[in-house]
SERO-4910 file (N, C-alpha, C, O; in steps of 0.05 Angstrom, whole numbers):
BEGIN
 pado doro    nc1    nc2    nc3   cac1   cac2   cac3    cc1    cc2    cc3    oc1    oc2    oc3
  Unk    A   1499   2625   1092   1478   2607   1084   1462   2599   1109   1476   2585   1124
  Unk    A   1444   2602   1115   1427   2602   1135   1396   2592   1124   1378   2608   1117
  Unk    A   1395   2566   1125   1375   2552   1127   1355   2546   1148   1366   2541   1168
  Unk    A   1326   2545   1150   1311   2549   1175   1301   2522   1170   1298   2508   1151
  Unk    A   1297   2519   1206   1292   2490   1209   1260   2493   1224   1257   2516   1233
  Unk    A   1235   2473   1228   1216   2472   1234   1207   2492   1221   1188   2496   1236
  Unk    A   1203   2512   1199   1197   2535   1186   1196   2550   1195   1195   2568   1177
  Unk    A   1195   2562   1221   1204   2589   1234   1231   2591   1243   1246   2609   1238
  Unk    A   1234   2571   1254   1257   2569   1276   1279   2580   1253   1274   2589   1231
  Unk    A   1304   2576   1265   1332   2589   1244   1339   2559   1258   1331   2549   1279
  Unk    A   1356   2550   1237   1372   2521   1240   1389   2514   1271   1407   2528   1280
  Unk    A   1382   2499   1279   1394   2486   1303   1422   2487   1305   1434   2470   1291
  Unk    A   1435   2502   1320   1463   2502   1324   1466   2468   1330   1450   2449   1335
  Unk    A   1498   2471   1327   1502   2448   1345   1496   2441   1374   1487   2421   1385
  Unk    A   1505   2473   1384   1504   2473   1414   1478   2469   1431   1480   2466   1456
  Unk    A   1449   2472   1414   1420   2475   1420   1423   2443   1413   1415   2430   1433
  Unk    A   1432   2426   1395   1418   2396   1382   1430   2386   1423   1418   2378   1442
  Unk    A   1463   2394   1417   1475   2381   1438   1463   2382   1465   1467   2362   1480
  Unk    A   1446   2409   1477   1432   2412   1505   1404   2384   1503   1396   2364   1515
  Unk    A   1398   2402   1477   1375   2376   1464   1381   2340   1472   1371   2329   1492
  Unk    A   1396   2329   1458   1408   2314   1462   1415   2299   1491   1412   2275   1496
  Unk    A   1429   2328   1518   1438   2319   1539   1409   2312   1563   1406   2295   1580
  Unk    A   1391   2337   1552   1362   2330   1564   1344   2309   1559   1325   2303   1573
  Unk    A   1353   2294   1531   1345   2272   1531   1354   2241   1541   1342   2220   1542
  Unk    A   1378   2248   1546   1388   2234   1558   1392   2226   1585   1400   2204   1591
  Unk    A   1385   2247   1604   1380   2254   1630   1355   2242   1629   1354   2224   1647
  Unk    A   1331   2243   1616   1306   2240   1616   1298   2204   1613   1282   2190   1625
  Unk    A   1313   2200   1598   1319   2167   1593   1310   2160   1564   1310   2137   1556
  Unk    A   1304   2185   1549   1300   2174   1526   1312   2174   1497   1313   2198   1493
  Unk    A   1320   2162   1478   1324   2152   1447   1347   2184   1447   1339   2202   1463
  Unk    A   1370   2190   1433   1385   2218   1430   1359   2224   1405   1342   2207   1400
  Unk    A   1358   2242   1395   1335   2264   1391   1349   2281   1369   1351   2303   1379
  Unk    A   1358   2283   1347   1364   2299   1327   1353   2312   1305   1343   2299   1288
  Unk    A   1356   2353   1303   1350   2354   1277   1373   2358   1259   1396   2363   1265
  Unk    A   1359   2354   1230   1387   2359   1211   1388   2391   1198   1402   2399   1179
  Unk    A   1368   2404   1213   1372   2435   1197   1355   2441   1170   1351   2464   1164
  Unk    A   1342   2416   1151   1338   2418   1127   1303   2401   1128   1291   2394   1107
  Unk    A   1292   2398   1157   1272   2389   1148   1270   2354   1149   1248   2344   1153
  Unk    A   1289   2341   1145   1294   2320   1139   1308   2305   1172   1321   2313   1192
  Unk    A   1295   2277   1161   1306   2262   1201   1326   2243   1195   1334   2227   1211
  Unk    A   1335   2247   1170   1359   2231   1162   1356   2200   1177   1374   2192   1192
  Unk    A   1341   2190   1173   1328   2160   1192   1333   2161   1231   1337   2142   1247
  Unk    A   1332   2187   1236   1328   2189   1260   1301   2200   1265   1288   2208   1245
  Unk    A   1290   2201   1288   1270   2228   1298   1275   2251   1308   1285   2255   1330
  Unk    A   1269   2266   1294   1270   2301   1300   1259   2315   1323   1237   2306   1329
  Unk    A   1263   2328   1333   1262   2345   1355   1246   2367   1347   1254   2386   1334
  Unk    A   1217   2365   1357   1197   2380   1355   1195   2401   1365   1208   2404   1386
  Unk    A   1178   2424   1354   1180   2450   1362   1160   2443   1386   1143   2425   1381
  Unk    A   1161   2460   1418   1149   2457   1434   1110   2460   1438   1092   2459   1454
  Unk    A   1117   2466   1409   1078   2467   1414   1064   2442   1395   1042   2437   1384
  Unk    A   1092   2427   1397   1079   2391   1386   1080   2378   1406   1065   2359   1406
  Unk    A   1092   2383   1424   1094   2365   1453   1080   2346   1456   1058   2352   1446
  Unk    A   1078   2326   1464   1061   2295   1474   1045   2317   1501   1056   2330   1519
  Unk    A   1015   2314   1495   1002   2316   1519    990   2344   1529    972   2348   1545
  Unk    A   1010   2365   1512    997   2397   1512    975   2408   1486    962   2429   1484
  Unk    A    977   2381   1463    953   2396   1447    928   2377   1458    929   2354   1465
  Unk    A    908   2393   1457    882   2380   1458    858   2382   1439    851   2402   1425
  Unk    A    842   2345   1441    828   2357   1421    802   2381   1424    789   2386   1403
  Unk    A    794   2396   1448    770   2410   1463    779   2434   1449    801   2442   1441
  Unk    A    758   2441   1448    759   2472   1428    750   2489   1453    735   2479   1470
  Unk    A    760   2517   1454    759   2532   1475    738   2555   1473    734   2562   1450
  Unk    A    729   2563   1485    704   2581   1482    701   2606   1507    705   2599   1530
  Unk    A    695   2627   1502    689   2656   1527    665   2652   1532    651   2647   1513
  Unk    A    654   2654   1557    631   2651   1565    632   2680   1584    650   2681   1600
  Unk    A    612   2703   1584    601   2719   1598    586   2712   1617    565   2703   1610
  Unk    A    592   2715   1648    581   2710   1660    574   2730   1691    594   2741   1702
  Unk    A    549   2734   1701    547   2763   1729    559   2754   1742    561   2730   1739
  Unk    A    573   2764   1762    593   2759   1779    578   2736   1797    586   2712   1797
  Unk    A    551   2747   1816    541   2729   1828    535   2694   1822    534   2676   1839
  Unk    A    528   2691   1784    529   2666   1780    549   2653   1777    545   2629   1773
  Unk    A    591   2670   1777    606   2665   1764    616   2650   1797    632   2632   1802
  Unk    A    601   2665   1812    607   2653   1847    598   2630   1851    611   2617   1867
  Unk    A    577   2619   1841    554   2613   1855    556   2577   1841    551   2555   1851
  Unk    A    568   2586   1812    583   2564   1794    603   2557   1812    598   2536   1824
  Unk    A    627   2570   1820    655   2560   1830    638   2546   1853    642   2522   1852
  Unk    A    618   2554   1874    624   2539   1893    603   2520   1889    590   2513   1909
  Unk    A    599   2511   1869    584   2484   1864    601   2463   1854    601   2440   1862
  Unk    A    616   2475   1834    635   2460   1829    658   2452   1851    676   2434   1850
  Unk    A    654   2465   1863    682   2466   1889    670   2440   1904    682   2418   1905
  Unk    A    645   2447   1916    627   2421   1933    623   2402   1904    608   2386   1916
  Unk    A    624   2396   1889    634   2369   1880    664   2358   1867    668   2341   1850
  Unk    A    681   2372   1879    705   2369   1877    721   2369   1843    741   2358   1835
  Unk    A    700   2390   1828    707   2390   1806    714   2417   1796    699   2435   1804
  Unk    A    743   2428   1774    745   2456   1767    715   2460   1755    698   2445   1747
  Unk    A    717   2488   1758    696   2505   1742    690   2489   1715    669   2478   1711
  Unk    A    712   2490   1696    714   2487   1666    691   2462   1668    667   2464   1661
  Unk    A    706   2433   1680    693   2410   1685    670   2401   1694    662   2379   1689
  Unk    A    653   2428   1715    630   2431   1715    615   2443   1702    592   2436   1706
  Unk    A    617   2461   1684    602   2471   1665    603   2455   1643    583   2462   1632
  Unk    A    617   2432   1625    620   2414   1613    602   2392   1617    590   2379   1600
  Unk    A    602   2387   1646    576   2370   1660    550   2378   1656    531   2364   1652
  Unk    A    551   2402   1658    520   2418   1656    515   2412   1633    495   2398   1631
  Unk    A    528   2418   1612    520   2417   1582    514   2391   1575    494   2386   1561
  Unk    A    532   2371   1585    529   2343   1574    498   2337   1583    480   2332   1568
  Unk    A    496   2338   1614    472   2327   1630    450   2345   1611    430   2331   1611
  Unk    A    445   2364   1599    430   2385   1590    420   2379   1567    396   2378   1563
  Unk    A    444   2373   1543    437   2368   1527    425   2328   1519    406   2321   1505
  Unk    A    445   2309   1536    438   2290   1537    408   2277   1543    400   2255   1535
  Unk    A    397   2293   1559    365   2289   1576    379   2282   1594    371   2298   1611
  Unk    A    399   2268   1608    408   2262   1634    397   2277   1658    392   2265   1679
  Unk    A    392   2299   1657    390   2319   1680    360   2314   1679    349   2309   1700
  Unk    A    348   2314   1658    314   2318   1654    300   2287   1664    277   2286   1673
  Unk    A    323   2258   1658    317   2240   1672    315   2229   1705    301   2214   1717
  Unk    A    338   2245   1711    340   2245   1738    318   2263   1753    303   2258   1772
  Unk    A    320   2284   1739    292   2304   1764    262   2285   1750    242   2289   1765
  Unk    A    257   2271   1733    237   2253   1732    234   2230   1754    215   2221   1768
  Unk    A    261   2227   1751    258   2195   1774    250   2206   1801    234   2196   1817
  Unk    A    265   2229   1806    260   2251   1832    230   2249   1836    218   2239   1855
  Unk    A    220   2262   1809    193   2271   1824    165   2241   1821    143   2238   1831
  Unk    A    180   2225   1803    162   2196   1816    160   2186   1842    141   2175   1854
  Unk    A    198   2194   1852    200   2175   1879    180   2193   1903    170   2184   1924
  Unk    A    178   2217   1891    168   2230   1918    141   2234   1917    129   2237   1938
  Unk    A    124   2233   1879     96   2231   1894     94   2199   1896     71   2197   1887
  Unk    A    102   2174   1901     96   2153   1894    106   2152   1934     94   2139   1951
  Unk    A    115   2157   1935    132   2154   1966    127   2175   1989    130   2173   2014
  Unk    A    117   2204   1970    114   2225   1989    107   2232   2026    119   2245   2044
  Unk    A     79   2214   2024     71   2204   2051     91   2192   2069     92   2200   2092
  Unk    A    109   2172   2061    109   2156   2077    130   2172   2086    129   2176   2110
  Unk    A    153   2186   2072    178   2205   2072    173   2226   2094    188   2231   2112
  Unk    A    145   2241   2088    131   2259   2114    127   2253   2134    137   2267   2152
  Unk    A    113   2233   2140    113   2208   2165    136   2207   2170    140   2224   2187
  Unk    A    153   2198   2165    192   2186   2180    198   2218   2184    207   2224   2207
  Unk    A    195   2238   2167    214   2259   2180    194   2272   2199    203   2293   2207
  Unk    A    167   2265   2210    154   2281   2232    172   2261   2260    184   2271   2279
  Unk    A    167   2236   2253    175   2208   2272    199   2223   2278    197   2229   2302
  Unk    A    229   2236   2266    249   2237   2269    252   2257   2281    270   2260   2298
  Unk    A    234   2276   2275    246   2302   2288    226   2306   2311    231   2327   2323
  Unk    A    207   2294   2320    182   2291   2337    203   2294   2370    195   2309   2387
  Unk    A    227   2279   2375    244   2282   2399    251   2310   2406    250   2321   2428
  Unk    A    258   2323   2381    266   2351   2389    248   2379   2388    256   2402   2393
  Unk    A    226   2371   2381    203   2381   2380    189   2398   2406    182   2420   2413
  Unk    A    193   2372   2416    186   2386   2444    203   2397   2464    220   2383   2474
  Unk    A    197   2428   2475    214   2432   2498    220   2420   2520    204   2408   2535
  Unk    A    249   2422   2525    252   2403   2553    248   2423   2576    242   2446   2574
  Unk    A    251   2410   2597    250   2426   2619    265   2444   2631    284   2436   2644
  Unk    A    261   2470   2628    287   2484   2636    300   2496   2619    320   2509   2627
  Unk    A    294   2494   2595    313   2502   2575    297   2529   2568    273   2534   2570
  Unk    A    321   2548   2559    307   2577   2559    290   2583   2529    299   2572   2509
  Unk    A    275   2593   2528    264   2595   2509    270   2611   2474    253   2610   2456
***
């Protein structure tokens, strides 16, 4: 008589509840039993490992085709903001679809014709020291 437990699995020996059991206990938490039949007999049952706390998510996963050169060009953008790939392309989309991205290059291009001049001025003033050759220095 061989009854299946979690609906695939084949019923929990004793000797699997008992490892079950000893790893929970090592771990610090509640002993952990199944009864073979589906049922938690007023305990909690010991879930198959693809119920786990913290491995399902709610993000739906998707293939993206991409040329090698932009698949580069992505990593090291994301790399210089200290973010995986996945997490930067998630950014793109949000900022993309949000207007976020289309707000910011607005504010961009107010600050610079509204400020342009004066921005040209400070970076001639700044770089005006090294501008000129010194004496002696090879050409």
């Amino acid at each position: 008589m061989s009854r299946r437990c979690h609906r695939s699995e084949p019923r929990c020996s004793r000797r699997a509840v008992a490892r079950a059991r000893q790893r929970l206990r090592v771990a610090g938490s509640p002993s952990i039993h199944c009864a073979g039949d589906g049922s938690s007999r007023g305990r909690p049952r010991l879930l198959p490992p693809c119920y786990h706390v913290g491995v399902t998510s709610a993000k739906k996963q998707t293939q993206v085709r991409l040329e090698e050169e932009v698949l580069v060009a992505g990593k090291a953008a994301a790399a210089a903001r200290r973010l995986d790939f996945n997490k930067y392309v998630e950014r793109l989309i949000i900022e993309d679809t949000t207007g976020a991205r289309a707000a910011g290059m607005a504010a961009a291009q107010r600050l610079i014709d509204e400020h342009g001049t004066f921005l040209d001025d400070l970076e001639r003033q700044l770089d005006a020291p090294y501008a000129e050759p010194k004496p002696g220095a090879a050409a």
